[in-house]
PQR file of N, CA, C, O and H, with PARSE charges and radii, in Angstrom:
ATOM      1  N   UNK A   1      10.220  -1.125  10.254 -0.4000 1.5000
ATOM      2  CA  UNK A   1      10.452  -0.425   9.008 -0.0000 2.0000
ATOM      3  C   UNK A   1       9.094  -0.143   8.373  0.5500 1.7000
ATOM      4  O   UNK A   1       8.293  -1.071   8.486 -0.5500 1.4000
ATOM      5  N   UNK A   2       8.739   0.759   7.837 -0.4000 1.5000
ATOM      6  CA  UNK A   2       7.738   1.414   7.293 -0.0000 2.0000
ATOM      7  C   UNK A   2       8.045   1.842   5.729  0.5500 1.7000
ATOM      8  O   UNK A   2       9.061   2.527   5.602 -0.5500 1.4000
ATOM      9  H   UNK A   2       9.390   1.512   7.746  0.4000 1.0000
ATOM     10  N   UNK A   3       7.355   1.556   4.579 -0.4000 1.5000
ATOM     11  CA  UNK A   3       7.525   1.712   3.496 -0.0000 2.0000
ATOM     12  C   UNK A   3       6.076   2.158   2.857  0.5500 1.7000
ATOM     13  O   UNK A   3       5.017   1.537   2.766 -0.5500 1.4000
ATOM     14  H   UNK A   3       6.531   1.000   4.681  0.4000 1.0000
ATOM     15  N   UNK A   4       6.372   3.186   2.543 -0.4000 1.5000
ATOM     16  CA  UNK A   4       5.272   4.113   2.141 -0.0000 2.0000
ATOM     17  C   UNK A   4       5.234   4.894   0.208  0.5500 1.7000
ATOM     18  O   UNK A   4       6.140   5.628  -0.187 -0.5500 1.4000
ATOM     19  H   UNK A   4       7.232   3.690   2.616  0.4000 1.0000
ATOM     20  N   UNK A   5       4.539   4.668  -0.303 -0.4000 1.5000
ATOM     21  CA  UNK A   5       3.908   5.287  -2.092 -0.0000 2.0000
ATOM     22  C   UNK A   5       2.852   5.537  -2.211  0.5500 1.7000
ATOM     23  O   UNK A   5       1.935   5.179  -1.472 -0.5500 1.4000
ATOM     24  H   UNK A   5       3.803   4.071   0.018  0.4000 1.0000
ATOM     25  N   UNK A   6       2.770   6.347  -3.378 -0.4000 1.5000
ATOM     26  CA  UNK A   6       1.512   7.257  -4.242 -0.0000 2.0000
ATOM     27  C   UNK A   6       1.528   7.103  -5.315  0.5500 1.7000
ATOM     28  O   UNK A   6       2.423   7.229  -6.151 -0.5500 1.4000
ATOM     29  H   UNK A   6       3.514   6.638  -3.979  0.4000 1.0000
ATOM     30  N   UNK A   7       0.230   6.729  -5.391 -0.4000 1.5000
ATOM     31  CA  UNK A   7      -0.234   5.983  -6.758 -0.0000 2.0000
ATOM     32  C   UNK A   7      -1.326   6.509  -7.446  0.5500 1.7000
ATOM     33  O   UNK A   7      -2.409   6.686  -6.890 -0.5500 1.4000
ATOM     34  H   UNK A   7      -0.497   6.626  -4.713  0.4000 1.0000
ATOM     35  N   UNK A   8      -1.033   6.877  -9.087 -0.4000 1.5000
ATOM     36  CA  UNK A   8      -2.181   7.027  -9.820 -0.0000 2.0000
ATOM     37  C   UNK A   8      -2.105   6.630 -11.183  0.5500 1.7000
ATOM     38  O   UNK A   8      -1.201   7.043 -11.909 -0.5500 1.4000
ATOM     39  H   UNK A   8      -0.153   6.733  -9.539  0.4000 1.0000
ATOM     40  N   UNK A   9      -3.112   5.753 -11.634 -0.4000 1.5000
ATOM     41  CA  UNK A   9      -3.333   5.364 -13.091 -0.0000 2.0000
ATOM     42  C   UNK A   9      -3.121   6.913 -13.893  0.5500 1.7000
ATOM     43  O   UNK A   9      -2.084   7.165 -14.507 -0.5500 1.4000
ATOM     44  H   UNK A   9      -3.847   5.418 -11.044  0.4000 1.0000
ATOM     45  N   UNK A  10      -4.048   7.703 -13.803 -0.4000 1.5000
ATOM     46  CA  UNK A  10      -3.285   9.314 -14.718 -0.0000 2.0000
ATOM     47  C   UNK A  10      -3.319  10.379 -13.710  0.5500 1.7000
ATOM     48  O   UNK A  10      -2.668  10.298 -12.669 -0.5500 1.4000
ATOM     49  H   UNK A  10      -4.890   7.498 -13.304  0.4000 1.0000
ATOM     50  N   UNK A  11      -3.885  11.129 -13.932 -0.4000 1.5000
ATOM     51  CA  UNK A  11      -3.684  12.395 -12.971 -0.0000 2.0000
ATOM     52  C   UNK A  11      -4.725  12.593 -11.697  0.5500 1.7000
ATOM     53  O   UNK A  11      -4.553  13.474 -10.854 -0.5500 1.4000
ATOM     54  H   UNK A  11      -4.414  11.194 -14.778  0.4000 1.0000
ATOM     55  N   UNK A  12      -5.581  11.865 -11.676 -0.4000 1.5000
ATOM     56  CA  UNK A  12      -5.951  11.667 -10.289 -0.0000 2.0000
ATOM     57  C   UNK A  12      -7.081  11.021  -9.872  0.5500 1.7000
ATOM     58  O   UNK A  12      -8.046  11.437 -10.513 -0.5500 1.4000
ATOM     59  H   UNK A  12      -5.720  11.149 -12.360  0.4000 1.0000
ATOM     60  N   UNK A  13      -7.362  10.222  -9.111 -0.4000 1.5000
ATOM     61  CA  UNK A  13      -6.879  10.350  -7.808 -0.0000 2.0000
ATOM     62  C   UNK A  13      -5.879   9.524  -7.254  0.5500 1.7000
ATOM     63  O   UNK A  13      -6.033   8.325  -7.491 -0.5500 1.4000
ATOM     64  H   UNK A  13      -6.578   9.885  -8.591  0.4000 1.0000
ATOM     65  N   UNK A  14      -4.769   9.881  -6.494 -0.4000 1.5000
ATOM     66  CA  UNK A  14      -3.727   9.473  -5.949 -0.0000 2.0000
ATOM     67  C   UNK A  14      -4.058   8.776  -4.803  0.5500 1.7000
ATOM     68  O   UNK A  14      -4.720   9.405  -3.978 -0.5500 1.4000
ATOM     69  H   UNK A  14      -4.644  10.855  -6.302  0.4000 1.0000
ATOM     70  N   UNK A  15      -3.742   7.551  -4.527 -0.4000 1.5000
ATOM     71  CA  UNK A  15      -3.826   6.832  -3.579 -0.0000 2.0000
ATOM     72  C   UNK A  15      -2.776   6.703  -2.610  0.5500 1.7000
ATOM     73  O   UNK A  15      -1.712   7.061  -3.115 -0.5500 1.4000
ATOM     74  H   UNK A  15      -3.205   7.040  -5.197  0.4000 1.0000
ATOM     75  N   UNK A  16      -2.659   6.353  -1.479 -0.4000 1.5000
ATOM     76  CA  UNK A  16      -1.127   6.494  -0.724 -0.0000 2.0000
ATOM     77  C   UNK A  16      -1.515   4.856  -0.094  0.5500 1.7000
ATOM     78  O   UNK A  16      -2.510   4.465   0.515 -0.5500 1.4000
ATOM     79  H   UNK A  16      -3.523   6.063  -1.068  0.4000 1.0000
ATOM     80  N   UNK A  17      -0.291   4.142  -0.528 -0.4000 1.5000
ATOM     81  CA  UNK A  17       0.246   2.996   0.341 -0.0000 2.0000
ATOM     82  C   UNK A  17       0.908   3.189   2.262  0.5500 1.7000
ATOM     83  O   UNK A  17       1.229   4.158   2.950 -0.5500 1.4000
ATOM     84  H   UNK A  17       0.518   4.459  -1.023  0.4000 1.0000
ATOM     85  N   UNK A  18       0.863   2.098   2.430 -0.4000 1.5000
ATOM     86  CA  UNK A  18       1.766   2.129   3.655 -0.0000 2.0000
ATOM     87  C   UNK A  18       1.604   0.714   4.048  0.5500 1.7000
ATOM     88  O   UNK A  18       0.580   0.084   4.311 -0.5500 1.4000
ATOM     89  H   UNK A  18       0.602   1.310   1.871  0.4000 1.0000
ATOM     90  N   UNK A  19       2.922   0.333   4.029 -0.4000 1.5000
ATOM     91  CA  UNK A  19       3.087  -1.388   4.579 -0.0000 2.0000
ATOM     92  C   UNK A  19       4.251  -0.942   5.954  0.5500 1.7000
ATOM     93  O   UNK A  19       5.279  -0.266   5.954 -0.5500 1.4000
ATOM     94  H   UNK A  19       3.754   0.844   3.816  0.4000 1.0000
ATOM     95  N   UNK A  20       3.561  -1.631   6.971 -0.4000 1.5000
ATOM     96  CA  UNK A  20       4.655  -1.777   8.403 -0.0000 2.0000
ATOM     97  C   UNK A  20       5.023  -2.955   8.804  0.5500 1.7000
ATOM     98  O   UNK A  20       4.244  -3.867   9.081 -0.5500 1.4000
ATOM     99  H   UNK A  20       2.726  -2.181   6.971  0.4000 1.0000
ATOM    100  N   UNK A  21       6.773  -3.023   8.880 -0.4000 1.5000
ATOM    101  CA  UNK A  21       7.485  -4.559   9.123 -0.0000 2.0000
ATOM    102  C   UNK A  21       7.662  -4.429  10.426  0.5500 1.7000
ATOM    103  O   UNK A  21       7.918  -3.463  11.146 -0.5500 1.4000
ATOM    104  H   UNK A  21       7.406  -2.282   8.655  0.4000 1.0000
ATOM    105  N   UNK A  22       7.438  -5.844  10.662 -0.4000 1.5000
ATOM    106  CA  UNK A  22       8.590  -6.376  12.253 -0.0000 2.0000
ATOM    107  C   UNK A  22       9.127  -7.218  11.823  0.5500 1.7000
ATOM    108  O   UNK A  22       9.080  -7.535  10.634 -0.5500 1.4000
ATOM    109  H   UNK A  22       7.230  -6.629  10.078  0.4000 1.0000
ATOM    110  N   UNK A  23       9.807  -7.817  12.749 -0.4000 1.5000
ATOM    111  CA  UNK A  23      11.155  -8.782  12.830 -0.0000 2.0000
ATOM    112  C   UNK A  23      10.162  -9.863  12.182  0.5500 1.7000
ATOM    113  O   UNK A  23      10.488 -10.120  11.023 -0.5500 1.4000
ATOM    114  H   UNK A  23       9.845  -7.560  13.715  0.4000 1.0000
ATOM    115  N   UNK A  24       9.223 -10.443  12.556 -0.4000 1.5000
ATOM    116  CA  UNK A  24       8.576 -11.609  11.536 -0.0000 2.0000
ATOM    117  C   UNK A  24       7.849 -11.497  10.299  0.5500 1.7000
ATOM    118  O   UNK A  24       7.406 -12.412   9.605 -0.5500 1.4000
ATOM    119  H   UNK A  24       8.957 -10.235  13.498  0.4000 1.0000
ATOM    120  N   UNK A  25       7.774 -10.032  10.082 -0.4000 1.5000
ATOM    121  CA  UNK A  25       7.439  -9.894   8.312 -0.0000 2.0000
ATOM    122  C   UNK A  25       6.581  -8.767   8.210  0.5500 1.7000
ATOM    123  O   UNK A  25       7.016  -8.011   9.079 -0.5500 1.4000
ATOM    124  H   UNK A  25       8.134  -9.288  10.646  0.4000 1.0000
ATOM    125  N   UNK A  26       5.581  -8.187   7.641 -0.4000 1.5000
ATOM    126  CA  UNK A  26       4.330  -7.414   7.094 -0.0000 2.0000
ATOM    127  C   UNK A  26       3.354  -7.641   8.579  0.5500 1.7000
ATOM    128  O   UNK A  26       2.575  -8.547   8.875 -0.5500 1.4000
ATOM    129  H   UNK A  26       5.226  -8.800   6.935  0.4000 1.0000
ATOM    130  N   UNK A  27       3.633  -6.827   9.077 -0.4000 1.5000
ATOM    131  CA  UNK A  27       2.488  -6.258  10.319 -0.0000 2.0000
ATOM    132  C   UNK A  27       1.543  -5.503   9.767  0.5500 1.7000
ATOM    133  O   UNK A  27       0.650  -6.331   9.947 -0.5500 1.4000
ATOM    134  H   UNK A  27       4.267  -6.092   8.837  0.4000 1.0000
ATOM    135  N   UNK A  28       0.937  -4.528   9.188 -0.4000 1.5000
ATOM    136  CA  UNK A  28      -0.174  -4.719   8.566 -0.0000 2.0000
ATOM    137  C   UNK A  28       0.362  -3.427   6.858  0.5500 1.7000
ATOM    138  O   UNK A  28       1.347  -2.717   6.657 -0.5500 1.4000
ATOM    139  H   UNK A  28       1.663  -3.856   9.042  0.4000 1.0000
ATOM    140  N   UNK A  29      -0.475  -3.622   6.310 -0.4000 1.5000
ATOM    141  CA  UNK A  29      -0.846  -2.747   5.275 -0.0000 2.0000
ATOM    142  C   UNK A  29      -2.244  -2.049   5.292  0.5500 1.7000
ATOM    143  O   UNK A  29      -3.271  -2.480   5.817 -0.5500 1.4000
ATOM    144  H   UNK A  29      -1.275  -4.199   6.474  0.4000 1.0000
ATOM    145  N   UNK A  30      -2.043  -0.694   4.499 -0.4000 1.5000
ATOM    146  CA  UNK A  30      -3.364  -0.249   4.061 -0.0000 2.0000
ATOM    147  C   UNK A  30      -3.364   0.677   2.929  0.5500 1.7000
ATOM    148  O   UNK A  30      -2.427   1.464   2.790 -0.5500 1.4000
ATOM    149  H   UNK A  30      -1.209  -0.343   4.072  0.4000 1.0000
ATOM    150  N   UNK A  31      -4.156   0.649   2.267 -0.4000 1.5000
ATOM    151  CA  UNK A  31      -4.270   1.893   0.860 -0.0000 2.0000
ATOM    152  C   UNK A  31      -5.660   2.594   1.035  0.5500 1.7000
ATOM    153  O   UNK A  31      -6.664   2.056   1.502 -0.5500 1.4000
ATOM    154  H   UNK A  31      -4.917   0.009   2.379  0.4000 1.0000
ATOM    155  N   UNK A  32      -5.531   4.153   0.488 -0.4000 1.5000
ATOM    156  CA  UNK A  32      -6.613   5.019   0.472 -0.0000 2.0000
ATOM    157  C   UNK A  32      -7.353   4.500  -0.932  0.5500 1.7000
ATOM    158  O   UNK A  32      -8.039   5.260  -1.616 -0.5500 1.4000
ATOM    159  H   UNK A  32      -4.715   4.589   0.109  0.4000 1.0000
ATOM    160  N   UNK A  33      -7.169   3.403  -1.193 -0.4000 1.5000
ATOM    161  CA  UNK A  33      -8.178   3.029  -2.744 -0.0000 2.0000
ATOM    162  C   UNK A  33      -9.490   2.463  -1.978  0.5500 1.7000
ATOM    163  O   UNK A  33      -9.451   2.237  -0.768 -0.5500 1.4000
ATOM    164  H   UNK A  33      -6.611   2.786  -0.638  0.4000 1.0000
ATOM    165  N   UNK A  34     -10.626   2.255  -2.735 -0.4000 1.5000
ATOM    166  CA  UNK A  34     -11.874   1.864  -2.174 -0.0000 2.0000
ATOM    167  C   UNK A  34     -11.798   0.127  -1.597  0.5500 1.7000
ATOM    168  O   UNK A  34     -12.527  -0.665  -1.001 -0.5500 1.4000
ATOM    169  H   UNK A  34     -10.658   2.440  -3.717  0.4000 1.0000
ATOM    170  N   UNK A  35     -10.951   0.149  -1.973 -0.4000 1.5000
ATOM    171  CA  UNK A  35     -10.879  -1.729  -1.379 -0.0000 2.0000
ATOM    172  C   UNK A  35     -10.093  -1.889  -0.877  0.5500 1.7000
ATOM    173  O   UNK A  35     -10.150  -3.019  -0.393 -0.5500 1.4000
ATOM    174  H   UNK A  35     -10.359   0.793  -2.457  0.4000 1.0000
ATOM    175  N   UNK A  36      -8.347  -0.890  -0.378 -0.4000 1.5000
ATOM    176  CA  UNK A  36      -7.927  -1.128   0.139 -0.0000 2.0000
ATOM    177  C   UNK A  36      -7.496  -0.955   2.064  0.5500 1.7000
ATOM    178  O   UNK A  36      -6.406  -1.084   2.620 -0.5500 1.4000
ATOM    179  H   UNK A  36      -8.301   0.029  -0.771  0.4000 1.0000
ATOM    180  N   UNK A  37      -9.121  -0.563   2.751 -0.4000 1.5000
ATOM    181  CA  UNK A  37      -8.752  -0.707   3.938 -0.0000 2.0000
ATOM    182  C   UNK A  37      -7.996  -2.033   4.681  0.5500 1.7000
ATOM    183  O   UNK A  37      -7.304  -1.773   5.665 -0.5500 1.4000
ATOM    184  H   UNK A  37     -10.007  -0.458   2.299  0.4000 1.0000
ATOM    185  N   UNK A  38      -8.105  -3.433   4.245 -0.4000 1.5000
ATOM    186  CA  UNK A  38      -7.698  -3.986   4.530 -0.0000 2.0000
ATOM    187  C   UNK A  38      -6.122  -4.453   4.430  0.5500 1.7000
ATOM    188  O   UNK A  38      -5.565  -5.351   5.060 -0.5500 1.4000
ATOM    189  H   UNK A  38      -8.667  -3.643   3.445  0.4000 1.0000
ATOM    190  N   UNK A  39      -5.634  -3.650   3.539 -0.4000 1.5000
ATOM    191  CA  UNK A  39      -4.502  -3.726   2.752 -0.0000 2.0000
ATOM    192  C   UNK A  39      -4.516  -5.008   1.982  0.5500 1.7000
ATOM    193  O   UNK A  39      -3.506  -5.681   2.189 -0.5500 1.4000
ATOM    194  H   UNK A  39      -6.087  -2.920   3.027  0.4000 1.0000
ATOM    195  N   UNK A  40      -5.371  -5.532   1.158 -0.4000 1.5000
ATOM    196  CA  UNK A  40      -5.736  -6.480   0.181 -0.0000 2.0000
ATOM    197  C   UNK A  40      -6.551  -6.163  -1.150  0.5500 1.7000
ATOM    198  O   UNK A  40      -7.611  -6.637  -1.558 -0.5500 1.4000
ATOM    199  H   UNK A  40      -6.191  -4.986   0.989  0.4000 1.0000
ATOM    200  N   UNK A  41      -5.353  -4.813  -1.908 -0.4000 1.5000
ATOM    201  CA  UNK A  41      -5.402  -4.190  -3.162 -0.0000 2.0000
ATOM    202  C   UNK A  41      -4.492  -4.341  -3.785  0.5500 1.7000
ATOM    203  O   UNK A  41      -3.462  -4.291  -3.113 -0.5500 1.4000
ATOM    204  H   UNK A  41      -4.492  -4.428  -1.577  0.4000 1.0000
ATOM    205  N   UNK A  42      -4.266  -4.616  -5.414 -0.4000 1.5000
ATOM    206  CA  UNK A  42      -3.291  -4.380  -6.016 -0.0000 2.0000
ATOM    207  C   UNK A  42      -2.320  -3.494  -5.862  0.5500 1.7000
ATOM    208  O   UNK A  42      -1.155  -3.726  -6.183 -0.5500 1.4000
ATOM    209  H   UNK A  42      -5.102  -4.657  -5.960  0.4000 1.0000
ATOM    210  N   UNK A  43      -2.772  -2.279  -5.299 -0.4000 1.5000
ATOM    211  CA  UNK A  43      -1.712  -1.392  -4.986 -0.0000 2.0000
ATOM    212  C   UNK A  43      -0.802  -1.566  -3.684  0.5500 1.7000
ATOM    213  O   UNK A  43       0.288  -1.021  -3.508 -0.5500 1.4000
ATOM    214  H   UNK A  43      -3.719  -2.091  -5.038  0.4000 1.0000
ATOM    215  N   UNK A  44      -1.490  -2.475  -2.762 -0.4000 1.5000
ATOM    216  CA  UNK A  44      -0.429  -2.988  -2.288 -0.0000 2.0000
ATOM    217  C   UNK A  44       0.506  -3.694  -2.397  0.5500 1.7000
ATOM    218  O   UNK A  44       1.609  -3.537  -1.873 -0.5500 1.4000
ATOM    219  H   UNK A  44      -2.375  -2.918  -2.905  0.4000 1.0000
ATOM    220  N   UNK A  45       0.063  -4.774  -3.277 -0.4000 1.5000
ATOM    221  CA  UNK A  45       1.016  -6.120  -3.998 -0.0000 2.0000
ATOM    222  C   UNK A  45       1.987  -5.434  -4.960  0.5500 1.7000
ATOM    223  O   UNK A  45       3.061  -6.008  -5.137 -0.5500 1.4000
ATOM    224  H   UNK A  45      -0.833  -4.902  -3.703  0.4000 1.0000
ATOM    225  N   UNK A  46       1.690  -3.930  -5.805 -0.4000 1.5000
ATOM    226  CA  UNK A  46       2.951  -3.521  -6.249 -0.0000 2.0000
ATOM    227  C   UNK A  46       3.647  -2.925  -5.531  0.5500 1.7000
ATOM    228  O   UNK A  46       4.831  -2.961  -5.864 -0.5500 1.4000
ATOM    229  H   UNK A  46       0.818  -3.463  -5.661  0.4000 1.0000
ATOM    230  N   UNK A  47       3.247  -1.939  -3.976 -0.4000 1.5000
ATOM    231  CA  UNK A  47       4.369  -1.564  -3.572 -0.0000 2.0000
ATOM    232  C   UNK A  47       5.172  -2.616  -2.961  0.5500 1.7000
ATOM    233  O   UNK A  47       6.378  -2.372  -2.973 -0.5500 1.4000
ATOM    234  H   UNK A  47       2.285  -1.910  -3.706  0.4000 1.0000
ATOM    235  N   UNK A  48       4.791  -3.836  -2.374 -0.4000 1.5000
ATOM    236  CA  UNK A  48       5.534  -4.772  -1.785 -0.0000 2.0000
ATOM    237  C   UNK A  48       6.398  -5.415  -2.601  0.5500 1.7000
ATOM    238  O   UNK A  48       7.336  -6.037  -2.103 -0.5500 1.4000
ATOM    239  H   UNK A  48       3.811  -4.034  -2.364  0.4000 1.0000
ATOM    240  N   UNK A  49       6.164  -5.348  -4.363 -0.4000 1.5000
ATOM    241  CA  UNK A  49       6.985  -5.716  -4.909 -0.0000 2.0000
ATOM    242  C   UNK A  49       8.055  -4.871  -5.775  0.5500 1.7000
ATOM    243  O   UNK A  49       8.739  -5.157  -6.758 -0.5500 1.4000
ATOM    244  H   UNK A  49       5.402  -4.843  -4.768  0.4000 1.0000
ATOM    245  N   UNK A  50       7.941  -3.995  -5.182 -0.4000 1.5000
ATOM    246  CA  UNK A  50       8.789  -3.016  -5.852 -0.0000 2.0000
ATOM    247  C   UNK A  50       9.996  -2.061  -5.273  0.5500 1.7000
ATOM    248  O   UNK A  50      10.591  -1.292  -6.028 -0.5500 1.4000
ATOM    249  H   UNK A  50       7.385  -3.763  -4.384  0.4000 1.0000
TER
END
C-alpha cells in the first residue's frame, strides 16, 4: 500500500509525501522538503498520522 500528500504552509512551495507499506509495516518514506530525503520530516509524521 502506498499513501501519498502535498503539503504547504501557504502558497508555496508544495512538498509531496510518499510512505510505502508491507505486510510488516513502513518500508520506506520520503518528502521533497530539504530534510526530508530520508523520510525523517515532520511532514512525514503528519501524513502517517493522518
Amino acid at each position: 500500500m502506498t499513501i501519498k500528500s502535498k503539503y504547504s504552509e501557504s502558497q508555496a512551495p508544495f512538498y509531496s509525501q510518499e510512505a510505502l507499506f508491507d505486510s510488516k509495516g513502513i518500508k520506506s518514506a520520503e518528502c521533497s522538503c530539504p530534510v526530508g530525503d530520508d523520510g525523517h520530516c515532520k511532514h512525514i509524521v503528519a501524513l502517517l498520522l493522518t
